[in-house]
Phi, psi and omega in degrees: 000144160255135212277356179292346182249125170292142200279137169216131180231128182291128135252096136345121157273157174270349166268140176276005180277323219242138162281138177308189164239166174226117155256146184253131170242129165276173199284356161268012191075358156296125202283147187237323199207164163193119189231143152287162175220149174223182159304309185266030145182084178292244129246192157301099159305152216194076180309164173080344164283169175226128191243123186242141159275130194243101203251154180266162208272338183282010163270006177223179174235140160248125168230124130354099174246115179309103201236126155294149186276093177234200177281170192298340169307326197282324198261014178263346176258041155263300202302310162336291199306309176326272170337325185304320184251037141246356176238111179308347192277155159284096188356290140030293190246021189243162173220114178247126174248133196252127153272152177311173181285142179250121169359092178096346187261123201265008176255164188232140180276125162242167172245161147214156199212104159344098169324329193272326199306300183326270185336317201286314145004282206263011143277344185273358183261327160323285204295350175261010175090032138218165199240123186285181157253324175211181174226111210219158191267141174333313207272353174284350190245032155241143199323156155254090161291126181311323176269218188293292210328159154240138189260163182220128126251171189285198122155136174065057161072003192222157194259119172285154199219125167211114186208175173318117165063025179202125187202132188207166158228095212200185186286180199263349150236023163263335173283351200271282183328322203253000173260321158077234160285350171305125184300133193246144169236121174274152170242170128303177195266327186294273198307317154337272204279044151252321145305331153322286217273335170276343156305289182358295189281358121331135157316096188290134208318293174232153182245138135317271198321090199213142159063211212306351193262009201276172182290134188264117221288095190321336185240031149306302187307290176320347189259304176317308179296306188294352181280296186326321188269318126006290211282325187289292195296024174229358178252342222227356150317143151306158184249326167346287189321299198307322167326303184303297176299335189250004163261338168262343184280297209306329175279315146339298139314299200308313187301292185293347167287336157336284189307314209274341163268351172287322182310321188277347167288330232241302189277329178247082204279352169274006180242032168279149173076009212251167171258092206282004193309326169284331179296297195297343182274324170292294172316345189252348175286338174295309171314289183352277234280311178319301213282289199302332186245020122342279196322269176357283158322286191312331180297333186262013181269318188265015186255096171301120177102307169314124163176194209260119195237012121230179196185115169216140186226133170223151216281348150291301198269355165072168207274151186230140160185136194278123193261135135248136182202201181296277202204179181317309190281356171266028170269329175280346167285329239247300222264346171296292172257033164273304187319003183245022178250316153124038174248155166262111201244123194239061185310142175247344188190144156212125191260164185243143175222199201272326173259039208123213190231146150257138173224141165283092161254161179235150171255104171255164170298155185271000000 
């Protein structure tokens, strides 16, 4: 977060009887105000704030996991995979969020949440007027103490938790059971949201807001003008050069396609004067059909659910196949982790089936 902007952090309840709260922070982490909100009093808009939702933890799981250091794509269908034998819900209907990696630490904290409870979260954070920059579970904006200790409070009846590799929210003795002889430091509800509010302007631990939920990136308009003014001052460039230059890479090209048939003319004399475009594709298809669809599996491997239901490759059309899977997003993980291989996931079709969707894709060189 940046401390230069004052803070307003929405806290949600788990009874629907209780109105949220809002405390507002100045830019030094200080509490300025603490009001309730409701439907008949939402809030203001008040440009120049950062606005955070504060959601409770006891509706979700947080766990600690050995997550290899890839991208957040990667390491969020490692956590999936994890997760099958701690969670019954059917993957799907889940929302998982991966926090960054910690200095020395070889495990990374996730959550997991119900998707529709998520969705439902940032429509009751719409309808009170605010739109968040992040989303974080209560017990997270309470202290990680380095040592044994636990810091602990009360709020909405349940006891928030927070110590080394441990963060809950649960009724007060059961959270008392899973903390055990560990030195417990209690807050007050005044010393509570005074820990709120100096977390807050830290960076968080873990944000909700990941994959179909992340924040759609505010200085898109502004990158777009600058592509623009790119684009004018790039027509009003000499044209010459650019001219110059795609008339020498293009002679270029031609001259090595030269060489290359004549050589292939030369060892193969029955293919002078030929259209050799089949001949090289038959010979490159056994690497192809190997290279490609190698990727291709491994790739369907970090996509949880997924998986392959036809499959054809010909030296023309190159590998063709039908995918089932959840949705749209595992096509954009699928499609992640082929470029990085430097292959291209091409969709050609898609159907709605009882487990989703089937797509037809093809895999090209990028």
């Amino acid at each position: 977060m940046n401390p230069a902007f004052p803070i307003r952090l929405l806290q949600l309840s788990t009874d629907p009887s209780r109105a949220a709260v809002c405390l507002t922070i100045d830019a030094g982490g200080h509490v300025l105000a603490r009001r309730p909100c409701d439907l008949a009093h939402p809030l203001p808009a008040e440009p120049g704030t950062r606005d955070i939702l504060v959601v409770p933890s006891e509706a979700l799981r947080l766990h600690w996991f050995d997550l290899p250091a890839r991208s957040a794509a990667q390491a969020v269908a490692a956590a999936r995979l994890m997760l099958q034998d701690h969670v019954a819900q059917p993957g799907a209907e889940l929302h998982v969020a991966v926090g960054d990696p910690e200095t020395g630490e070889p495990q990374r904290l996730l959550a997991v949440v119900d998707a529709a409870l998520m969705r439902d979260w940032l429509a009751q954070a719409a309808q009170l007027g605010l739109r968040p920059v992040a989303v974080v579970p209560d017990c997270l904006l309470l202290d990680a103490p380095t040592d044994d200790s636990v810091q602990v409070c009360e709020r909405d009846g349940l006891l928030l938790a927070r110590g080394h590799k441990l963060a809950l929210a649960a009724e007060p003795d059961l959270v008392q059971r899973v903390i055990g002889a560990r030195p417990l430091h209690r807050l007050d509800d005044a010393a509570r949201d005074a820990r709120f509010a100096a977390n807050a302007q830290a960076a968080p631990a873990l944000d909700l807001l990941q994959g179909p939920y992340a924040r759609r990136d505010e200085s898109q308009p502004r990158r777009r003008r600058r592509l623009r003014w790119l684009a004018a001052l790039a027509l009003l460039s000499p044209l010459l050069l650019v001219g110059a230059q795609a008339l020498y890479h293009g002679l270029a090209a031609r001259s090595l396609e030269t060489r290359a048939d004549a050589l292939a003319a030369q060892y193969r004399p029955q293919l002078a004067g030929a259209d050799l475009g089949p001949y090289y594709r038959q010979r490159l298809a056994p690497d192809l059909l190997a290279a490609h669809s190698a990727a291709l599996f491994e790739a369907l491997r970090a996509v949880p659910g997924a998986r392959l239901d036809s499959y054809e490759f010909t030296p023309d059309t190159g590998v063709r196949a039908g995918l089932v899977h959840a949705g749209e997003q595992d096509l954009d993980l699928l499609r992640q982790q082929l470029a990085d291989g430097g292959l291209a996931l091409v969709p050609l079709d898609s159907q709605p089936v009882e487990a989703g969707l089937r797509s037809l894709v093809a895999v090209e060189p990028l």
